[in-house]
N, C-alpha and C positions, 0 to 999 in steps of 0.2 A: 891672227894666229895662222901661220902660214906652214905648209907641210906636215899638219898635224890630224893624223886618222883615228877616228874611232870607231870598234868596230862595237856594232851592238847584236844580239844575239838572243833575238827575242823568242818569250815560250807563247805555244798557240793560247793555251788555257791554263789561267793561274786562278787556285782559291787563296784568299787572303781573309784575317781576322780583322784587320787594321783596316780604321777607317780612310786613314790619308794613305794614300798607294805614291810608291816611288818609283824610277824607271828601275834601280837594283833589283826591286821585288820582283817583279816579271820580265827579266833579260839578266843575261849575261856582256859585262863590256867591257874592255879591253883600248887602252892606248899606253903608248910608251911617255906619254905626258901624264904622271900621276894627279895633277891638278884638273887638269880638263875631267880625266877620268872621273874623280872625287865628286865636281860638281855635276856630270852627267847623271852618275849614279842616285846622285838626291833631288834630280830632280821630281819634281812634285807632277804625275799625271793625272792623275784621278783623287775626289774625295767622294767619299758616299755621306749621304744625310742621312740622317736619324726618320723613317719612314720612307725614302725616297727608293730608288730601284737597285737592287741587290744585284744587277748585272750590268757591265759595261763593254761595249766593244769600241775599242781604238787603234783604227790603221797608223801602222808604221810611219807613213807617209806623216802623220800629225806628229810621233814624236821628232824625226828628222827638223820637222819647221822648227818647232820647239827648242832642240840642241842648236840648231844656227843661231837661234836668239838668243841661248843662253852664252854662247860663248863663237862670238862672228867668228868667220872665217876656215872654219873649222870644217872639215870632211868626215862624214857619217857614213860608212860602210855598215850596210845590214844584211845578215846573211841568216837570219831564223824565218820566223813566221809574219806574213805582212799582215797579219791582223791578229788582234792579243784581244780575249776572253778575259774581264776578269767578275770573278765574281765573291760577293762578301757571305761570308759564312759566321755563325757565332761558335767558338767552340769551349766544351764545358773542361774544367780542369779535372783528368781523372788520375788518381794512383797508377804506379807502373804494374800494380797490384790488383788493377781494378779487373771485375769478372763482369761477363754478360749478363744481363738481366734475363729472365725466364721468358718475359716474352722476347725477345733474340733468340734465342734457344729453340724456342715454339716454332719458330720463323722456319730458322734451319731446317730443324726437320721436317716440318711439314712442303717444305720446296725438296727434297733429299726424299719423300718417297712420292712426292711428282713424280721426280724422275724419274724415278725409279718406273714405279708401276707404269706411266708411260713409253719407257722405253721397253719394257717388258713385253708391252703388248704389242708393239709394234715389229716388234721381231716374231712375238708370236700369230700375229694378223698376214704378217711375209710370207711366212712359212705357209700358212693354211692357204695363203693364195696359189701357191707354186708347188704344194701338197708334197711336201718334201719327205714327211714320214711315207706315201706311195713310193718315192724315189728310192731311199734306204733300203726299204723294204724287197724290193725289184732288184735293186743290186747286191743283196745278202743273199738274193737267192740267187739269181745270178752266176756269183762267184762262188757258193758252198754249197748251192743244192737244196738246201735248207731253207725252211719257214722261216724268217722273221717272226720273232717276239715281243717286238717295236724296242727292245732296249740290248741291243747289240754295240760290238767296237763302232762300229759307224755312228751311233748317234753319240756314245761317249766321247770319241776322237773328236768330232765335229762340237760339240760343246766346249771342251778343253781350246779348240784353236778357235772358236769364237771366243772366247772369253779373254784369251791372249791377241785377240787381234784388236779387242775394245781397248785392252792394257797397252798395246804399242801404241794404237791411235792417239789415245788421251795422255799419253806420256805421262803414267802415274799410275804407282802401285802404294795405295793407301795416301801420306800424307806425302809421300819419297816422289823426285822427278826421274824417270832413265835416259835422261839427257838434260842437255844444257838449253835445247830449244824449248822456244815456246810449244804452248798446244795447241788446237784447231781452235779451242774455245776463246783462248788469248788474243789470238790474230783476230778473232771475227770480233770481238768487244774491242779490240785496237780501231779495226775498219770503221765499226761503229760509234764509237768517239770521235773519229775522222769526222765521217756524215753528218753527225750532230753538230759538232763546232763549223762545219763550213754554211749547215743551215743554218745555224744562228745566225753567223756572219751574214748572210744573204737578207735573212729576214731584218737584221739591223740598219742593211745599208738601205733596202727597199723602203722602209718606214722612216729613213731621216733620221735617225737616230745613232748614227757610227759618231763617233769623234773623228771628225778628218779636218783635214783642213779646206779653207772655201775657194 
């Protein structure tokens, strides 16, 4: 099969319920030969056993061998990720209806005043470092001559534009985004999905255990 391209367009990390895995399932692929395409697409990379290893890593480079054999002559442009994550997961069937369980609920909140109270204090552990109510204080008098009370414009104003600058930061007022961008939080669980999957991959190929080819 001569002048015929495929291009494949593989995901880093795929969860699948399905024991026999296809290349469709984890890629995207593309030829103007709908036949080649058809059988690319079913081909068969992976099967999980019934107690066996619920995670697989398989370089690019193994499905490539693979499409030449399935269909010689044939050109494999890949332009995703060179190595594919996949892992089996079981998942239960739930109603579009279905609600959390109480322990979920538990969870949540109980991680929701973590934060809470942790961020709480660390803004107020800042402040008693840097002794900021002296500051206030020094500069109310200052500018009006006046004692401090400790709850003057300065510390209100200062509270209002901290609490707005946590709202800009985390882009999000209640369940609402004020913008289209991600948030600080996103990007860092982004990065760190990164760093996870490329140590997998690391520790897979270290141990002999990638699918590549020999």
């Amino acid at each position: 099969m001569a002048n015929v391209v495929l291009y494949v367009m593989a995901k880093q990390n795929v969860e699948t319920s399905q024991s026999d895995v296809v290349l469709a399932d984890v890629a995207s692929i593309y030829c103007e030969d709908e036949t080649a395409r058809a059988k690319a697409a079913a081909l068969k990379i992976h099967k999980f056993k019934r107690g066996g290893a619920s995670r697989v890593v398989i370089s690019i480079m193994w499905v490539i061998e693979e499409l030449t054999k399935l269909t010689p002559g044939i050109t494999v442009e890949c332009i995703g990720a060179t190595d594919i994550i996949i892992e089996k997961a079981s998942f239960q069937k739930d109603t579009q209806n279905s609600k959390k369980s109480f322990g979920e609920w538990i969870k949540v909140i109980l991680v929701a005043l973590i934060c809470f109270c942790g961020s709480g204090f660390t803004i107020m552990a800042y402040h008693n470092d840097i002794g900021i109510s002296d500051v206030f204080a020094r500069i109310y008098e200052l500018v009006t001559g006046q004692t401090s009370d400790g709850c003057t414009a300065l510390e209100v104003s200062y509270s209002i534009g901290l609490a707005a600058g946590i709202i800009a930061f985390y882009n999000h007022v209640g369940g609402k985004r004020m913008s289209a961008d991600p948030t600080p939080l996103e990007v860092e669980m982004r990065n760190y999905e990164r760093d996870v999957n490329q140590a997998i991959v690391e520790i897979s190929d270290r141990n002999g255990k990638e699918k590549d080819i020999n």
